[in-house]
Biopython code that builds the backbone (N, CA, C, O; Angstrom):
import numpy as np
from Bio.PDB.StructureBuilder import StructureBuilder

atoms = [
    (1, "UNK", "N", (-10.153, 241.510, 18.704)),
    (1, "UNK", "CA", (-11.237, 242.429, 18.990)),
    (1, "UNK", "C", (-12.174, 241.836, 20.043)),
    (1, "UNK", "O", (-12.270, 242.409, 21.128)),
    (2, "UNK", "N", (-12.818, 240.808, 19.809)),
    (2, "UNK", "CA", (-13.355, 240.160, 21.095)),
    (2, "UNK", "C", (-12.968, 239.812, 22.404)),
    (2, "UNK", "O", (-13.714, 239.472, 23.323)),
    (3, "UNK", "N", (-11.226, 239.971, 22.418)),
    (3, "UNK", "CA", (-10.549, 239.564, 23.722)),
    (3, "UNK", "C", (-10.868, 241.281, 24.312)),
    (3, "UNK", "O", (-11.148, 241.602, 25.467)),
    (4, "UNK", "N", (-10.752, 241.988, 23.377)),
    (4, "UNK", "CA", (-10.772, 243.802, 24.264)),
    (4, "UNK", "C", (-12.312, 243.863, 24.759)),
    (4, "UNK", "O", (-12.765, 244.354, 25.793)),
    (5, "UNK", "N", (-12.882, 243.298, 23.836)),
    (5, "UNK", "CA", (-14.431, 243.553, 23.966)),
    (5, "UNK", "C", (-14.706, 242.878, 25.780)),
    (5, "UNK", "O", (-15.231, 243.508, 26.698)),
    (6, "UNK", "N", (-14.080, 241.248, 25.846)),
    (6, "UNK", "CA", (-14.729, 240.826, 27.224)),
    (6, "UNK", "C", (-13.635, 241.722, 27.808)),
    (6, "UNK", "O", (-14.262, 242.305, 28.692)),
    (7, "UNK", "N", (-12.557, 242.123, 27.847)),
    (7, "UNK", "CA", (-11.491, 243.135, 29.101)),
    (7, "UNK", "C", (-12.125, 244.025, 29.201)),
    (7, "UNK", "O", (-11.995, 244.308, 30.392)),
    (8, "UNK", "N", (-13.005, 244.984, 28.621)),
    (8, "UNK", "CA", (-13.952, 245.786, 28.415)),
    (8, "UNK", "C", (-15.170, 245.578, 30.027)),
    (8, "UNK", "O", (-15.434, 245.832, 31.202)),
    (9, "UNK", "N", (-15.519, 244.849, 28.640)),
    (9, "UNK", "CA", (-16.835, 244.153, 29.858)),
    (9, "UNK", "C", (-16.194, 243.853, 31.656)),
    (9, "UNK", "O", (-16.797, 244.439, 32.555)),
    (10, "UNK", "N", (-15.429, 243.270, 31.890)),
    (10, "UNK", "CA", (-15.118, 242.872, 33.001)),
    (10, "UNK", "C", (-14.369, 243.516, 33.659)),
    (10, "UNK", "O", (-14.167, 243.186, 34.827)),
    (11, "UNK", "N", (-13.621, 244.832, 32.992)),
    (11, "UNK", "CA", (-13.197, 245.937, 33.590)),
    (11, "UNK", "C", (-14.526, 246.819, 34.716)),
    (11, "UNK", "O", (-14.745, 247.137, 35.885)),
    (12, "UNK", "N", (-15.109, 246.876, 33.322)),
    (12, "UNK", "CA", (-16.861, 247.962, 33.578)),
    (12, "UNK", "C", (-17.515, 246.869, 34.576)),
    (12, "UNK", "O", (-17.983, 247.614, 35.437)),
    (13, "UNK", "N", (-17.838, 245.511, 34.992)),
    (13, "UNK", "CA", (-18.314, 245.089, 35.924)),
    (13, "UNK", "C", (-17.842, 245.061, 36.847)),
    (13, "UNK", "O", (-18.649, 245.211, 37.765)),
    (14, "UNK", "N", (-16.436, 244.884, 37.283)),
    (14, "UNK", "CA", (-15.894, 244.946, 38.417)),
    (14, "UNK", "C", (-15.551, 246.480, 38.660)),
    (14, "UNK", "O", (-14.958, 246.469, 39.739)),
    (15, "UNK", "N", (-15.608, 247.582, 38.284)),
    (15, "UNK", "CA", (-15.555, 248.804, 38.706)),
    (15, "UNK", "C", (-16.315, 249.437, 39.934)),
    (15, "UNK", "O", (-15.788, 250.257, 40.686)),
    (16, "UNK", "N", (-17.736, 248.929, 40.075)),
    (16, "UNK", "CA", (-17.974, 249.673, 41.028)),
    (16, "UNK", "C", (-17.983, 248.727, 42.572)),
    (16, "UNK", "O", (-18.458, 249.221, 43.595)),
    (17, "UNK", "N", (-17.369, 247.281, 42.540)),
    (17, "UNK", "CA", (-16.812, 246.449, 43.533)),
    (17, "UNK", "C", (-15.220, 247.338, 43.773)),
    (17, "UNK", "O", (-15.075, 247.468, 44.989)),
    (18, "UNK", "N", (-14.400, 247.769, 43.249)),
    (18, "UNK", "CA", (-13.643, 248.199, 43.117)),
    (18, "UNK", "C", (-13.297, 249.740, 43.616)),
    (18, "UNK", "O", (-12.164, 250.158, 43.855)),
    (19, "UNK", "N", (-14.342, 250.376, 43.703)),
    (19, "UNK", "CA", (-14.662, 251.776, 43.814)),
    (19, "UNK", "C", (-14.952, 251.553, 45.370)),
    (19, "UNK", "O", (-14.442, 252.335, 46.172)),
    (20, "UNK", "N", (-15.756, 250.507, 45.813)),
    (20, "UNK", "CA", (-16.358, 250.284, 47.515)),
    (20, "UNK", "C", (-15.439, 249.703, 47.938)),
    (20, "UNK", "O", (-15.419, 249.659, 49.168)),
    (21, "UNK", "N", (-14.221, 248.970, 47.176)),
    (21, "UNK", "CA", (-13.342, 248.347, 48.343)),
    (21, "UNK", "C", (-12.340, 249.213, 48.833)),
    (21, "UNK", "O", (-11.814, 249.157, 49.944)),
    (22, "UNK", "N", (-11.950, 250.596, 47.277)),
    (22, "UNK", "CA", (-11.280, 251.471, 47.719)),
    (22, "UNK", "C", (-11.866, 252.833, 48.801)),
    (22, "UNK", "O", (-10.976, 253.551, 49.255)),
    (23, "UNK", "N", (-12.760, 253.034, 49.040)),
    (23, "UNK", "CA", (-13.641, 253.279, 49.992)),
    (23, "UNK", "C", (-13.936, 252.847, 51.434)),
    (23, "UNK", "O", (-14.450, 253.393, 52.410)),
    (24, "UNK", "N", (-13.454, 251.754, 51.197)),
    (24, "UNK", "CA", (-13.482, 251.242, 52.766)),
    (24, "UNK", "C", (-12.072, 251.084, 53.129)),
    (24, "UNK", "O", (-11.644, 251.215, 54.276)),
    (25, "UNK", "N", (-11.312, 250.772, 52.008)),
    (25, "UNK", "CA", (-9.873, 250.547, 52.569)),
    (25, "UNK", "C", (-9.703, 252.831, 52.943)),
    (25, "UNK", "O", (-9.880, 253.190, 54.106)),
    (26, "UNK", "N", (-9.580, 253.263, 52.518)),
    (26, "UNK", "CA", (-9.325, 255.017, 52.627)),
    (26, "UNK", "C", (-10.140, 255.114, 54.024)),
    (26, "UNK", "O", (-9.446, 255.376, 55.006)),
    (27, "UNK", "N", (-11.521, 254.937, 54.230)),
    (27, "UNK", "CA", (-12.105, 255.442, 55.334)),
    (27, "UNK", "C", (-11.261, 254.429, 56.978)),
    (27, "UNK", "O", (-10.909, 254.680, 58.131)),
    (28, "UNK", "N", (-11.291, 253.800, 56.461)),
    (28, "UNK", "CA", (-10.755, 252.723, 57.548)),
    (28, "UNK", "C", (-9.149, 253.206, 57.930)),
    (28, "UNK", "O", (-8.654, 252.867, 59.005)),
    (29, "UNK", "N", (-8.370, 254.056, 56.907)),
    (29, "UNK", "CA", (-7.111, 254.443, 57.098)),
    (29, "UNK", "C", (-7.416, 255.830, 57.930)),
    (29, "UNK", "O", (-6.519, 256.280, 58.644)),
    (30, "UNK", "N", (-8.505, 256.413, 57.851)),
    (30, "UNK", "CA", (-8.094, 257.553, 58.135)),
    (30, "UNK", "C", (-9.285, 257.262, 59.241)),
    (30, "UNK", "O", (-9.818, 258.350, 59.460)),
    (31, "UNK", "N", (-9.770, 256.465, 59.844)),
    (31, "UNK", "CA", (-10.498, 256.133, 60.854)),
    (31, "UNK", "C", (-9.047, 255.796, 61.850)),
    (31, "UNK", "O", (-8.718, 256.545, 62.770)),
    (32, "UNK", "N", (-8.322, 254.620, 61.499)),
    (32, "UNK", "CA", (-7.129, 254.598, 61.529)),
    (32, "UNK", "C", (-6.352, 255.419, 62.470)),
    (32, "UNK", "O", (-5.956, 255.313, 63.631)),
    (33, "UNK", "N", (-6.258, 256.685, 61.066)),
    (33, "UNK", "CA", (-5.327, 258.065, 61.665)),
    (33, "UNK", "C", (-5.643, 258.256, 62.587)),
    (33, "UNK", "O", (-4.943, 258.031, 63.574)),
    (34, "UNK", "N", (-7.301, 258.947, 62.663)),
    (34, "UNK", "CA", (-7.758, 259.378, 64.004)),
    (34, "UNK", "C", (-7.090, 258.823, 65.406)),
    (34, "UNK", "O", (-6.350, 259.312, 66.259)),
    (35, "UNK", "N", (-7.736, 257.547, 65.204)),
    (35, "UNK", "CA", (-6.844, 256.733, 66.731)),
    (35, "UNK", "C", (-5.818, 256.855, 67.059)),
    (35, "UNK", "O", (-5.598, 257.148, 68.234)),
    (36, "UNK", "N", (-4.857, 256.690, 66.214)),
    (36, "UNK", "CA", (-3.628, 256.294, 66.402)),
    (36, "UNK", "C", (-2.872, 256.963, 64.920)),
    (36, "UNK", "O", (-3.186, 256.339, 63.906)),
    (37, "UNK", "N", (-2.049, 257.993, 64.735)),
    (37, "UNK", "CA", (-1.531, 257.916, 63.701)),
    (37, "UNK", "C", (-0.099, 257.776, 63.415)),
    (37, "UNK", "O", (0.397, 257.963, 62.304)),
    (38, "UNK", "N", (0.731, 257.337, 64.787)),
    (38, "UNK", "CA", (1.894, 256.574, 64.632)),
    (38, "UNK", "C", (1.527, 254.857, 63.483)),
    (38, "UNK", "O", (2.096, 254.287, 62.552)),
    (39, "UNK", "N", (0.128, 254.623, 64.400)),
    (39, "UNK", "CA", (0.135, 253.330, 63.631)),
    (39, "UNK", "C", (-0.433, 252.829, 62.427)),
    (39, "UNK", "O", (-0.365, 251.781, 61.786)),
    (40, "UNK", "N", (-1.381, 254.614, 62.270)),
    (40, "UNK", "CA", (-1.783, 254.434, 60.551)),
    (40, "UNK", "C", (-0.455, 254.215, 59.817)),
    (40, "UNK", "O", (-0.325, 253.239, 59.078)),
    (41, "UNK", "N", (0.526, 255.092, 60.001)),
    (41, "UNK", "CA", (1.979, 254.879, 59.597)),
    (41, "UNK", "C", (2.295, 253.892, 59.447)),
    (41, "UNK", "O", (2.709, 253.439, 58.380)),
    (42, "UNK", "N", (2.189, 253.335, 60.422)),
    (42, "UNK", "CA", (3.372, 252.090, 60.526)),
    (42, "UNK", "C", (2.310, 250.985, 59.672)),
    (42, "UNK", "O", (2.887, 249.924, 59.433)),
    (43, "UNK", "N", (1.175, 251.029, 59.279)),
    (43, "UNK", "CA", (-0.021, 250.138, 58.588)),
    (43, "UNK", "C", (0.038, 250.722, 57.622)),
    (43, "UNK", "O", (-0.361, 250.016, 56.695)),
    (44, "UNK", "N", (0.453, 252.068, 57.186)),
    (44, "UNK", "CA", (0.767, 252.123, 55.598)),
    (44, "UNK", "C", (2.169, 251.823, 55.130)),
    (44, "UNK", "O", (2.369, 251.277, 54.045)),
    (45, "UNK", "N", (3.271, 252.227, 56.059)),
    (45, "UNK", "CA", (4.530, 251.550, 55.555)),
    (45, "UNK", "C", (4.579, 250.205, 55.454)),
    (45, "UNK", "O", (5.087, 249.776, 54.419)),
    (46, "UNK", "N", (4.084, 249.210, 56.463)),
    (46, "UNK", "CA", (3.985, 247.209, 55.847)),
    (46, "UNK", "C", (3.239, 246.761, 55.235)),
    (46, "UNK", "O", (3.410, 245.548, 55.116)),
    (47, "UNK", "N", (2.149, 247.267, 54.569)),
    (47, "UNK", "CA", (1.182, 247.483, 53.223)),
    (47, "UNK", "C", (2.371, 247.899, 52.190)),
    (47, "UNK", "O", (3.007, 247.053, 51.562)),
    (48, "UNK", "N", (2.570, 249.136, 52.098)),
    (48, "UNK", "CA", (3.688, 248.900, 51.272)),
    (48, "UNK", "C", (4.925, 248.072, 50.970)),
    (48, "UNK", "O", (5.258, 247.836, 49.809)),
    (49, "UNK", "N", (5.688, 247.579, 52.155)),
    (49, "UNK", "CA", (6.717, 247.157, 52.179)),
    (49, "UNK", "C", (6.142, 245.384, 51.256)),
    (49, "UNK", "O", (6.727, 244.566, 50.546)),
    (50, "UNK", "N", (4.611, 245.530, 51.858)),
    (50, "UNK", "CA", (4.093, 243.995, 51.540)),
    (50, "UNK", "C", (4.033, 244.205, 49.968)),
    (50, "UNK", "O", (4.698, 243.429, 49.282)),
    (51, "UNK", "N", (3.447, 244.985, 49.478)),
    (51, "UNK", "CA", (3.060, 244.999, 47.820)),
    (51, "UNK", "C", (4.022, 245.202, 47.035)),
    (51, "UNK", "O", (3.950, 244.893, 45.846)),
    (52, "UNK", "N", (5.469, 245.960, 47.773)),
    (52, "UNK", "CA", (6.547, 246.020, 47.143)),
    (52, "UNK", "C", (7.782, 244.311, 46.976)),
    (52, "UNK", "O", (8.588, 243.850, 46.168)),
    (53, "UNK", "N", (7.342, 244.047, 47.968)),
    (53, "UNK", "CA", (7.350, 242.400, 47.817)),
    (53, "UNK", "C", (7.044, 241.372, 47.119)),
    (53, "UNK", "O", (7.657, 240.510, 46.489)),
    (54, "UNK", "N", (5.618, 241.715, 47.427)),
    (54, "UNK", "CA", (4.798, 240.791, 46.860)),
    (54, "UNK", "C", (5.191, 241.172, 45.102)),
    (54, "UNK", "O", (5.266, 240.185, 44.370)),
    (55, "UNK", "N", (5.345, 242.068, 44.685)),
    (55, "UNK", "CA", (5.229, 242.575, 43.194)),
    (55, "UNK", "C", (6.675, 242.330, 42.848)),
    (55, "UNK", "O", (6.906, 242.215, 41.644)),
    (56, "UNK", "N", (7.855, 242.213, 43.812)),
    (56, "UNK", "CA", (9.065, 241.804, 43.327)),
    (56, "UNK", "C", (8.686, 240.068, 42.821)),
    (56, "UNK", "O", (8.609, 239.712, 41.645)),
    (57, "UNK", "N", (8.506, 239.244, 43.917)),
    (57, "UNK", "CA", (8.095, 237.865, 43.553)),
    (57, "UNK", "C", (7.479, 237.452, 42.555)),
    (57, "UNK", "O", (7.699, 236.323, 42.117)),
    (58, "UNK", "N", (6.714, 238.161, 42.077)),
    (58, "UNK", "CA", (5.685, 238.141, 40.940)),
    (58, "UNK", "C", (6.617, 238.132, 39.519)),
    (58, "UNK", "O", (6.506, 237.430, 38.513)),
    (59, "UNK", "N", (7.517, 239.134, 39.837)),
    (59, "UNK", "CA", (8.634, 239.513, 39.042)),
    (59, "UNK", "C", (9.379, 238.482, 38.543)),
    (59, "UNK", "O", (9.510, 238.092, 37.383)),
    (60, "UNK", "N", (9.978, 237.985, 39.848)),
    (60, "UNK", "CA", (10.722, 236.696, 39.698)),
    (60, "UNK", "C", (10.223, 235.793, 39.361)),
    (60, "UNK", "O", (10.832, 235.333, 38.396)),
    (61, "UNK", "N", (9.140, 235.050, 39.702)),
    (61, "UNK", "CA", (8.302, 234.351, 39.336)),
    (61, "UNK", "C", (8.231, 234.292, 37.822)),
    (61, "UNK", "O", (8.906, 233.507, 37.156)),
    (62, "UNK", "N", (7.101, 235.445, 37.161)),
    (62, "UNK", "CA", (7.275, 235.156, 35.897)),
    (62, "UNK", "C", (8.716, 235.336, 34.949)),
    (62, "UNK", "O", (8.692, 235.035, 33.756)),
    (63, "UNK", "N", (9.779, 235.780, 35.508)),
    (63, "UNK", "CA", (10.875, 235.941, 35.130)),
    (63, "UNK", "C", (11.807, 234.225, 34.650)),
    (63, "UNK", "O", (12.338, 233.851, 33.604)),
    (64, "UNK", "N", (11.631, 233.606, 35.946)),
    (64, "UNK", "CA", (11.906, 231.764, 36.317)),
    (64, "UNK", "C", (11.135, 231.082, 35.520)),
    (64, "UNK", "O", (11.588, 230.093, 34.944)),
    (65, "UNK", "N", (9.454, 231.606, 35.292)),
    (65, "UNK", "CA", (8.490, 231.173, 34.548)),
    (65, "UNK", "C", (8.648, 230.790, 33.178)),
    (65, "UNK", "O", (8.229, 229.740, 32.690)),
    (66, "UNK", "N", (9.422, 231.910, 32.441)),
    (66, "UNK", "CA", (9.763, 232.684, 31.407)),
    (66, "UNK", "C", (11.070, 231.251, 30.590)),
    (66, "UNK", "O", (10.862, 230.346, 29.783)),
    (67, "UNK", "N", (12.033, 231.598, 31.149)),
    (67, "UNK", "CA", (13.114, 230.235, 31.466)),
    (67, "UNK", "C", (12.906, 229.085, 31.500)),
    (67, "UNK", "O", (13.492, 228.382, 30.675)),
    (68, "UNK", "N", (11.895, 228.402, 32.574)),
    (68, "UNK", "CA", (11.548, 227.537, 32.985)),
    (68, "UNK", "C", (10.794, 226.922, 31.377)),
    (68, "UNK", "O", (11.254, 225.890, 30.888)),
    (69, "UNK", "N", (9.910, 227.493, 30.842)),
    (69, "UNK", "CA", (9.106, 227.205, 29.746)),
    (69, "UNK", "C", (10.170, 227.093, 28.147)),
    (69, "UNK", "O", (9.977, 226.416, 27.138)),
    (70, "UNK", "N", (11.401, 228.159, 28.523)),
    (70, "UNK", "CA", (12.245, 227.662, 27.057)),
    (70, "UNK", "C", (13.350, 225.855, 27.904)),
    (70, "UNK", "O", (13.880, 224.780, 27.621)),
    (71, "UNK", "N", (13.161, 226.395, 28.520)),
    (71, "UNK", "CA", (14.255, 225.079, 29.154)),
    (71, "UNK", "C", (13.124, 223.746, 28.666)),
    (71, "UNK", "O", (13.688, 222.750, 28.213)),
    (72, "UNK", "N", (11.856, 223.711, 28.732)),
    (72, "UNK", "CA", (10.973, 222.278, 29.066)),
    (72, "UNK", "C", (10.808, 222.492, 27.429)),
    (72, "UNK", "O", (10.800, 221.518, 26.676)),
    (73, "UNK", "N", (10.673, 223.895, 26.928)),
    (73, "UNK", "CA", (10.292, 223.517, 25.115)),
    (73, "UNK", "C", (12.054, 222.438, 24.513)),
    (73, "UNK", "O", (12.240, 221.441, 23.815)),
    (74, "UNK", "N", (12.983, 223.426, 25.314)),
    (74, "UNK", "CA", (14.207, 222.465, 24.349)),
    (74, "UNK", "C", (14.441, 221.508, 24.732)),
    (74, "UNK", "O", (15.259, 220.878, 24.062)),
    (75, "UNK", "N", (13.682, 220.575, 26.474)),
    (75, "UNK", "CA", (13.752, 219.220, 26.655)),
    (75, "UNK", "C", (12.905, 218.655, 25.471)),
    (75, "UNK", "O", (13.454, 218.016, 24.573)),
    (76, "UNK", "N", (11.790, 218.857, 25.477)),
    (76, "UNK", "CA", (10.795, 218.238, 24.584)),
    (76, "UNK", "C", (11.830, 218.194, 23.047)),
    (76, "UNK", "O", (12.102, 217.044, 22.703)),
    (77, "UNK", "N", (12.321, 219.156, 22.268)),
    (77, "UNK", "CA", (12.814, 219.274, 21.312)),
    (77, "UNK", "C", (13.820, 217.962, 20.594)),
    (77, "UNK", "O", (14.001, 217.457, 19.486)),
    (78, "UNK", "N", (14.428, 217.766, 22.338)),
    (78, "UNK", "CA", (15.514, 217.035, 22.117)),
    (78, "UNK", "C", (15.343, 215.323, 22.472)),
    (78, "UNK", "O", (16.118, 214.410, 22.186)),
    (79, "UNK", "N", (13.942, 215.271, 23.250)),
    (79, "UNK", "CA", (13.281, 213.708, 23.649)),
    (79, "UNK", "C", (12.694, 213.644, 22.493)),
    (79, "UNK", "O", (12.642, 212.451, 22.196)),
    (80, "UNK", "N", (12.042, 214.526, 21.368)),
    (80, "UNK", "CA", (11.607, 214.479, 19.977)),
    (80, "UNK", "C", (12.932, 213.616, 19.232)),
    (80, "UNK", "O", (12.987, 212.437, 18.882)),
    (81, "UNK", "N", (14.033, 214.789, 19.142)),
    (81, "UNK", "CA", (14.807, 214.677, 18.241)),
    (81, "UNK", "C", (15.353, 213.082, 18.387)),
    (81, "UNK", "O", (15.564, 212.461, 17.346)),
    (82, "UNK", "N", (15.606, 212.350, 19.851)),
    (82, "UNK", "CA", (16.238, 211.532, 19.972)),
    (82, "UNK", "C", (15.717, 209.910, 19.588)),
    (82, "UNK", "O", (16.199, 208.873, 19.132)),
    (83, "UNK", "N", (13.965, 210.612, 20.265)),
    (83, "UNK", "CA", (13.294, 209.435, 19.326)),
    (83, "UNK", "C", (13.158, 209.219, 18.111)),
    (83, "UNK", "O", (12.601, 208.150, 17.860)),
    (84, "UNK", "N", (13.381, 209.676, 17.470)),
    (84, "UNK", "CA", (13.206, 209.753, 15.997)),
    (84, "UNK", "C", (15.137, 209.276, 15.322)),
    (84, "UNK", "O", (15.273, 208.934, 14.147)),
    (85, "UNK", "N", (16.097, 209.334, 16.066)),
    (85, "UNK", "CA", (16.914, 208.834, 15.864)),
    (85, "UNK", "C", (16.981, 207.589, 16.286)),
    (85, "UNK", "O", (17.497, 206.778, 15.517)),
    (86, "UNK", "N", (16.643, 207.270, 17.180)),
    (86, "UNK", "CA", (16.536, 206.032, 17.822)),
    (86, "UNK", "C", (15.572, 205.018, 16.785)),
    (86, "UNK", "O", (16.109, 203.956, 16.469)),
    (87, "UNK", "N", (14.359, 205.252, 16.309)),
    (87, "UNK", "CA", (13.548, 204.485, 15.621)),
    (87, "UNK", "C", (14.067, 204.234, 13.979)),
    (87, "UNK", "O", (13.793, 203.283, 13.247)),
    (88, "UNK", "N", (14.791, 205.267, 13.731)),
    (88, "UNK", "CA", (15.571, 205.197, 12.569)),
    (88, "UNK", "C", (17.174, 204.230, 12.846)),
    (88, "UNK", "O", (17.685, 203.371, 12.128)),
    (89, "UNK", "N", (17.549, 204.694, 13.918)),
    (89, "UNK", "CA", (18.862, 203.547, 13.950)),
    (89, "UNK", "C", (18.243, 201.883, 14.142)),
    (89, "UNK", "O", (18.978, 200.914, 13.952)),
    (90, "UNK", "N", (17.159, 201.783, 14.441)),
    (90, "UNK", "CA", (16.587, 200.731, 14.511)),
    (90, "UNK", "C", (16.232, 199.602, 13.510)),
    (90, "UNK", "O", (16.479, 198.397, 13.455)),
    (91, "UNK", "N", (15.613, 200.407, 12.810)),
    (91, "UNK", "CA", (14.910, 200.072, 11.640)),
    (91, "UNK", "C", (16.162, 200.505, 10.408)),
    (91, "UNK", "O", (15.776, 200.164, 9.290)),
    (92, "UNK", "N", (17.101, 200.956, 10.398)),
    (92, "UNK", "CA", (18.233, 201.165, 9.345)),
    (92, "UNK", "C", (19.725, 200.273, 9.768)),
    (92, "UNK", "O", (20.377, 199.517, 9.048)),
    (93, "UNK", "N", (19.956, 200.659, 11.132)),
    (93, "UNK", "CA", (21.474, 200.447, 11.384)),
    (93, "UNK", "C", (21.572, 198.384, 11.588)),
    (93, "UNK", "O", (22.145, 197.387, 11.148)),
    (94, "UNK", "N", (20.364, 198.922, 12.746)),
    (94, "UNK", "CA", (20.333, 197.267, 13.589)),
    (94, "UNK", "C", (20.185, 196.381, 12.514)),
    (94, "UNK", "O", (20.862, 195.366, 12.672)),
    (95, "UNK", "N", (19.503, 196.412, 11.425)),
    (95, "UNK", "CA", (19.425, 195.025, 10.559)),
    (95, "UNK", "C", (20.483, 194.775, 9.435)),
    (95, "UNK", "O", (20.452, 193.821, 8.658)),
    (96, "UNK", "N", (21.823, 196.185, 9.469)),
    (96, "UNK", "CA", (23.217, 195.898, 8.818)),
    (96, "UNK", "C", (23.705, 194.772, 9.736)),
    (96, "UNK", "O", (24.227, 193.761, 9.268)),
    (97, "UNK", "N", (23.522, 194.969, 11.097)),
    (97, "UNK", "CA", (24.899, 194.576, 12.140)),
    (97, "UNK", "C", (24.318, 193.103, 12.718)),
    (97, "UNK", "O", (25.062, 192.126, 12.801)),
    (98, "UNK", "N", (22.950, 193.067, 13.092)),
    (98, "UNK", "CA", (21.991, 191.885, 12.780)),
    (98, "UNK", "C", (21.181, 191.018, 12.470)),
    (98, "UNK", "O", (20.585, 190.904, 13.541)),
    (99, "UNK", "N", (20.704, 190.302, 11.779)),
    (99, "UNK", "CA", (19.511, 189.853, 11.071)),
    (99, "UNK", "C", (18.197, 189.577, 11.515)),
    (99, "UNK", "O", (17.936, 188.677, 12.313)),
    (100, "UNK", "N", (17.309, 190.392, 10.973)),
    (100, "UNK", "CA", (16.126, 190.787, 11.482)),
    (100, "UNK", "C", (15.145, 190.813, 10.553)),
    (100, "UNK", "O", (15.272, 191.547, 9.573)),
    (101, "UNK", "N", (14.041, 190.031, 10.718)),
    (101, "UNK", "CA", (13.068, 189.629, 9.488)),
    (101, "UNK", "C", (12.251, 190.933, 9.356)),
    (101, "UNK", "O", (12.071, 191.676, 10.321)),
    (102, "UNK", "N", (11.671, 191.227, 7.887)),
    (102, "UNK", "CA", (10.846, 191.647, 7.888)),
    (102, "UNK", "C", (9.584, 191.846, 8.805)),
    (102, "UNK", "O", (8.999, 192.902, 9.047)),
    (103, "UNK", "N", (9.391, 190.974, 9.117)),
    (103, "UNK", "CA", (7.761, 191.408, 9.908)),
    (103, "UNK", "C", (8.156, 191.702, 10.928)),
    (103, "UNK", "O", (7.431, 192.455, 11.578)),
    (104, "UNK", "N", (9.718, 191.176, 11.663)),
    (104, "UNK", "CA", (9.982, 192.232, 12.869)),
    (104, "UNK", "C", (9.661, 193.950, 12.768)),
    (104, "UNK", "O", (9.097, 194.851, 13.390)),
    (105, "UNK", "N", (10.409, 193.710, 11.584)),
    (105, "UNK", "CA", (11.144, 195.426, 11.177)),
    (105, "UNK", "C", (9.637, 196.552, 11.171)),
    (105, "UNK", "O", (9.475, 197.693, 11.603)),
    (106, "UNK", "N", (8.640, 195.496, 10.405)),
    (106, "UNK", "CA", (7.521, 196.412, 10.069)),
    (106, "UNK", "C", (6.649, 196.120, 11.750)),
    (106, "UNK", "O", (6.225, 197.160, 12.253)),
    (107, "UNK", "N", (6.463, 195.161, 12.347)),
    (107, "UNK", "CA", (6.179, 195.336, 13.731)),
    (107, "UNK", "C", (6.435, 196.370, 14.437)),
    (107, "UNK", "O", (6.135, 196.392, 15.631)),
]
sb = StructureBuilder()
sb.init_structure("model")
sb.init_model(0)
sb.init_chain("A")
sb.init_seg("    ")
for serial, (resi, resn, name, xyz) in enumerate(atoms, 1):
    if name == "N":
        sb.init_residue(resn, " ", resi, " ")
    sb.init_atom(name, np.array(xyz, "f"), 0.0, 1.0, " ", f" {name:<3s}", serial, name[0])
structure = sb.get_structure()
């Protein structure tokens, strides 16, 4: 409830920054048109072509992200698992096969 409450809040503060940038970006397009409207075109098709890009990468990104984070949880899992075998073959196996004093063992 408090995470909606600040998305709330910071929705409603940035709204009317949001309202003037879309305002200047619209007047500026169709200031734009006026001049030239081969090249309002061609400035709204690589705006698009850019955000359709940019929003694929994003894609991929958290997609690799996604992967990337189970791949480093099951490294960790397995540098866990191995130490813990390792300190146990230590302290169990090594003092069958060689003789090793107590205060080593508890060292």
């Amino acid at each position: 409830m408090i995470d909606d409450v600040n998305a709330i809040t910071y929705a409603l503060s940035s709204f009317p920054s949001v309202c003037a940038n879309v305002m200047v970006l619209a007047c500026g397009l169709l200031y734009l048109a006026y001049l030239s409207p081969i090249l309002a075109g061609a400035t709204i098709l690589m705006a698009g072509l850019g955000v359709t890009m940019f929003l694929g990468g994003i894609r991929a990104g958290n997609h690799s992200l996604i992967r990337g984070q189970s791949i480093q949880g099951f490294a960790h899992s397995w540098g866990r698992l191995f130490l813990f075998i390792g300190i146990g073959l230590l302290l169990f196996v090594w003092p069958l096969l060689w003789p090793v004093s107590t205060a080593t063992l508890t060292g």
